[in-house]
Steps between C-alpha positions, in 0.01 A plus 500: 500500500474810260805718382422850329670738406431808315632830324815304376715371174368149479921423577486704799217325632590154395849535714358587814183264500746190397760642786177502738381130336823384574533569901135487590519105620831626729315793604255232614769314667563807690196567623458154629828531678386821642180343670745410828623948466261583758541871459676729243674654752677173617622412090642796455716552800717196339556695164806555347380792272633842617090653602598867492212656700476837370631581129428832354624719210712805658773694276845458566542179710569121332418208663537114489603185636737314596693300288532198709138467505374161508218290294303259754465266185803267396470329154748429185289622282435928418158647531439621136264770665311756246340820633206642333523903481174722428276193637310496818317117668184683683394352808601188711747698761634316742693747648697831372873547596740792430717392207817708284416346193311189299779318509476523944118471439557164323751377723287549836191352292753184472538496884149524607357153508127580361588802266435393101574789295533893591512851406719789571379848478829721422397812608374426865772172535220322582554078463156366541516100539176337347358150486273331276604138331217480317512806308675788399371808322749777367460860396684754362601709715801836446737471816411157656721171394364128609658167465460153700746308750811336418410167616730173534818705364743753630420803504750751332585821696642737288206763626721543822822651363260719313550852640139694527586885446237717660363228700516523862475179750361699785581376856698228633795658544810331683720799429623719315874585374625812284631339121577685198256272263215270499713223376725477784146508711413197292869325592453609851150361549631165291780433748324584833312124611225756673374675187234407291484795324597905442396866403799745425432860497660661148682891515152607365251409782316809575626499893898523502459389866474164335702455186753269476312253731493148495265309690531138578171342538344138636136353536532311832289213507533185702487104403107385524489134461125388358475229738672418844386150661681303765681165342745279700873461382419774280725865585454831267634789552571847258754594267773748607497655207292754653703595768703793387 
C-alpha cells in the first residue's frame, strides 16, 4: 500500500499523493464495479468523452470540440481536479488513447471504470490509462502531465471550448464547409446534433487546395449494454438520442 514519489518540492509531492490518498477507496469501488465489464471494448462504446482517434500536431489547422459535449457523470458538486505538469506515473497501463490535452486525458481516465491515475505525453498526444490502487510512484518527467479521476463529482468541461492551434484530429470527417474562421467552425460544429468535434484549415496551411476548410467530425459508436438477460414484465429499449 506504498506511495512514492520522487524528484519533487515536498508541496508538490504532498498534493498529488493526498489527491491519490483521497480517491484510491473509489478507485476500488470502480474496479469492483468493473468485474461484470467483460471487455474494454464493450465499456467504452457507452462513453460520453469525445475519443478522437488520431490527433497530431500539423501547422495551420485548429481543432476542438463541440460545445454541447456531454459529461456521463451527474453530481451537484465540481470536481476540484489538479493536473501535475513535468511528472510522469511509470508503468501500470491499462490502455493508451489519443488525447488533445491533460485536461481530455483526465476526463477519459474519469470514464474508464478501472483507470486510477494517468499520464499524458504532450508531444506524441499520447493518454495512457494506468491502474494500480495500491501504489503509485511519480517521476519527473519534461513534457508529460499526470493526475487521478474525478470520482463521485461532476466533472468540469472547460477543456472542450478550448481551441488546440496546430493540432489536427485526423479522420472522421462528416464534411466539410468553406468559413472564413475557426470560430465560426467551432459555432458550426456546436449547433450541428451530428458533430462531436472539428479541424478548420487557417489561410496559412501549406496546400491552398485546402484552406478555409472546416471539417465536421463524429466517432460513431453504438449502445453496448454489459448485460442482456431475459426477465418477464420487464421491456428496455435505447435512447433516441442517438438517432440523428
Amino acid at each position: 500500500m506504498a506511495t512514492r514519489a520522487a524528484y519533487f518540492s515536498p508541496s508538490e509531492a504532498e498534493i498529488l499523493m493526498e489527491a491519490y490518498e483521497e480517491v484510491k477507496d473509489q478507485i476500488k469501488m470502480k474496479g469492483n464495479t468493473a468485474t461484470v465489464i467483460k471487455t474494454t471494448r464493450e465499456s467504452m462504446a457507452n462513453w460520453t468523452i469525445p475519443r478522437t482517434p488520431i490527433v497530431e500536431a500539423k501547422t495551420g489547422v485548429v481543432s476542438g470540440f463541440s460545445h454541447k459535449t456531454q459529461m456521463s457523470q451527474n453530481f451537484n458538486t465540481a470536481c476540484q481536479g489538479k493536473l501535475f505538469a513535468n511528472t510522469d506515473i511509470p508503468g501500470s497501463n491499462i490502455q493508451t488513447l489519443p488525447a488533445a490535452s491533460p485536461e481530455h486525458c483526465q476526463a477519459l481516465c474519469s470514464a474508464h471504470p478501472r483507470c486510477t491515475y494517468f499520464s499524458f505525453i504532450s508531444n506524441s498526444f499520447n493518454c495512457h490509462l494506468k491502474r494500480n490502487p495500491n501504489e503509485m510512484v511519480t517521476k519527473a518527467q519534461d513534457g508529460v502531465t499526470s493526475g487521478v479521476p474525478t470520482c463521485f463529482c461532476q466533472l468540469v468541461n472547460d477543456w472542450v471550448k478550448v481551441a488546440q492551434v496546430d493540432v489536427d484530429f485526423r479522420a472522421s470527417d462528416i464534411r466539410f464547409e468553406l468559413m472564413d474562421d475557426a470560430g465560426t467552425c467551432q459555432r458550426t460544429c456546436t449547433e450541428d446534433a451530428s458533430c462531436q468535434f472539428y479541424t478548420y484549415v487557417k489561410d496559412n496551411f501549406f496546400n491552398p487546395d485546402y484552406r478555409r476548410r472546416c471539417y465536421l467530425k463524429r466517432v460513431i459508436t453504438m449502445p453496448a449494454p454489459l448485460k442482456i438477460t431475459k426477465l418477464a414484465n420487464v421491456v428496455s429499449g435505447f435512447t433516441l438520442k442517438n438517432c440523428v
